[in-house]
N, C-alpha and C positions, 0 to 999 in steps of 0.2 A: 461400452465403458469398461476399462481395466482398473486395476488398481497397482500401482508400482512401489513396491517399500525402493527406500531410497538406503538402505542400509545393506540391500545387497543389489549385485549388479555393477554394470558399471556406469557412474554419474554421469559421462556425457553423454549414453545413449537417452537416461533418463531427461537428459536438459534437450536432447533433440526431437524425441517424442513429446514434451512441451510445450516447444518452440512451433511445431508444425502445425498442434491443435489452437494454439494461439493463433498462426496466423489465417489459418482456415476458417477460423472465426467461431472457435469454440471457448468454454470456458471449464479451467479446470480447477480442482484443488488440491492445495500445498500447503506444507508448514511456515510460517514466521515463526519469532523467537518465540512463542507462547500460546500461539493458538492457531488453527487452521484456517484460511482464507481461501474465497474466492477470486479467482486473475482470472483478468481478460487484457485483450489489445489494448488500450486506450482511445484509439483511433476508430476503433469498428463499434460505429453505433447501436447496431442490433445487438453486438455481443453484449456492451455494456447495458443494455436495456435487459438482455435476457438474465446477469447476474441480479441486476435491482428484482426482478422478477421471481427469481428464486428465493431471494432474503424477505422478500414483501414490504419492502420497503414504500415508504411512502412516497407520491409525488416529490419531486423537489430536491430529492436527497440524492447528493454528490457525492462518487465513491471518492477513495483517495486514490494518490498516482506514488508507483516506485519506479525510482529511476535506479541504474549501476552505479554512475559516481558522478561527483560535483561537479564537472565541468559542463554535464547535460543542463544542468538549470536554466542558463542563461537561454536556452533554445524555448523553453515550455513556460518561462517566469520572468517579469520586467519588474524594475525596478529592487533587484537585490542589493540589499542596503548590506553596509558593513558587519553592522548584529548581523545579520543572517549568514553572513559568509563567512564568520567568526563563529557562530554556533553549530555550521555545517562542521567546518575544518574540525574542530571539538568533540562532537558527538554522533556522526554519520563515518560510519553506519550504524544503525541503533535506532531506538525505541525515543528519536526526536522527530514530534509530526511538524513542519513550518507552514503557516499559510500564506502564501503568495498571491500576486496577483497574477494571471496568466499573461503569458502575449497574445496579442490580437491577433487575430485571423487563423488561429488552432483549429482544424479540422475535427475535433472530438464536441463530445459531450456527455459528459461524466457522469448525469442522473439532473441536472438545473438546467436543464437550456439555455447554459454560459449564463443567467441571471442573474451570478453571483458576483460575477468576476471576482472570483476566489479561488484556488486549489489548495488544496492539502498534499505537500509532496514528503517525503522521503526515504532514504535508502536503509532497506532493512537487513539488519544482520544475521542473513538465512546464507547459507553458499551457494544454495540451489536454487534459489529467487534470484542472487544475484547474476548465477553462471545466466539463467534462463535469461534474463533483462537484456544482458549483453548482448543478446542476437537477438532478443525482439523489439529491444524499444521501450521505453515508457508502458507500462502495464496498468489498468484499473485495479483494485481491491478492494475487497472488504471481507468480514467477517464470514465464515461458513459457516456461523450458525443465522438462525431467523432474528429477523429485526426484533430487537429487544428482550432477546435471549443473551443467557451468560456465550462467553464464548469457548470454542468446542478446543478442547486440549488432548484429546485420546480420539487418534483414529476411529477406532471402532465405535465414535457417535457420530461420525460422516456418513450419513445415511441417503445420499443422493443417487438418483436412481439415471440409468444409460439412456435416458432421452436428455437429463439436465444436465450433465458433464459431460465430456470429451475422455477425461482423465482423474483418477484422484492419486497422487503422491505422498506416501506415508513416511515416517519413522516413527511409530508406535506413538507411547506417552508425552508428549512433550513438557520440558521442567514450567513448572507455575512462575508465573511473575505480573509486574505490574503493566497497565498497557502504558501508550507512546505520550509521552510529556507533549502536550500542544501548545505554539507558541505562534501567536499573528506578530505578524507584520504587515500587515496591507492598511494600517492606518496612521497616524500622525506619531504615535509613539511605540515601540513594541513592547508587545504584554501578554504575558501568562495566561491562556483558556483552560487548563490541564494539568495541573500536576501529576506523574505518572511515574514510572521507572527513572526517570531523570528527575533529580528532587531540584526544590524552589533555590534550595542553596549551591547549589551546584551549576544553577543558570547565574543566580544572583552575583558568584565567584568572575565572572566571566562579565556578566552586564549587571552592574551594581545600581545603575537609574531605570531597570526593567521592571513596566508596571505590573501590578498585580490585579487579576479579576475577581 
């Protein structure tokens, strides 16, 4: 296991040393806007089993999915209501989670045994998660810290050792912020789970009869 700062070097070598561990069926870590994550395929069951593994995550618990850009939805998610494709155009890429409901017959499984029929997708505003997605596809995520720990914003608390990662990709301190405003849709009305970096008013501006939890 290496460790790549992404502040030197040059980014596409970093996005294809990525891209390879990903498809190999490794899991590596990377920045989002605010804290470090673990990624994998989406697609490779063991992979996604080996990140819930590392966080200790409980049975049952679904990573989230990043896509590149909004046109991938309709492939991973049925029934995109208007809210939602109004709240993409608006706030993706960014710290907006949507919950959808998957399409059927999706080869993955995300940490629920499709139990849910639910996902949490979207595009986050890293350049180098995105460069990465673009040639791999749909990714799993989550947190690289342990389940129900704060989450890790400084490199040097990525403490994962060369049997559990493939790769960890750095840019030192990352700036503090709020996590990803969550908004379902997968039921009769859509409604607020989350308030986070995207505040209530700033949904409300946009969908003014969106409920609140």
């Amino acid at each position: 296991m290496a460790r790549h700062d992404l502040l030197k070097g040059d980014l596409s070598e970093h996005v294809a040393t990525a891209v390879a561990a990903l498809k190999d069926g490794y899991v590596i870590v990377a920045p989002l806007e605010h804290s470090y994550a673990l990624i994998t395929d989406a697609f490779m069951h063991d992979a996604v089993r080996a990140m819930h593994v590392l966080r200790g995550d409980a049975p049952g618990v679904a990573a989230q999915v990043a896509i590149s850009n909004r046109d991938l939805i309709d492939g991973i998610a049925r029934e995109v209501s208007a809210d939602a494709r109004l709240l993409m155009q608006n706030f993706w890429p960014g710290l907006l989670s949507l919950n959808l409901k998957p399409q059927a017959g999706l080869n993955w499984d995300l940490g629920d045994g499709n139990t849910l029929d639910q996902i949490s997708v979207r595009i986050p505003n890293s350049q180098f998660i995105l460069e990465v997605v673009k040639k791999s596809g749909p990714v799993a995520i989550a947190s690289a810290a342990l389940s129900g720990s704060a989450a890790i914003n400084d490199a040097a608390d990525v403490t994962y050792l060369d049997a559990d990662v493939a790769a960890i990709f750095t840019t030192g301190v990352l700036p503090k912020g709020g996590v990803s405003t969550v908004i379902d849709l997968t039921g009769i009305r859509t409604r607020i789970v989350r308030e986070g970096a995207i505040s209530r008013s700033e949904i409300t501006a946009l969908l003014p009869d969106i409920s609140h939890e």
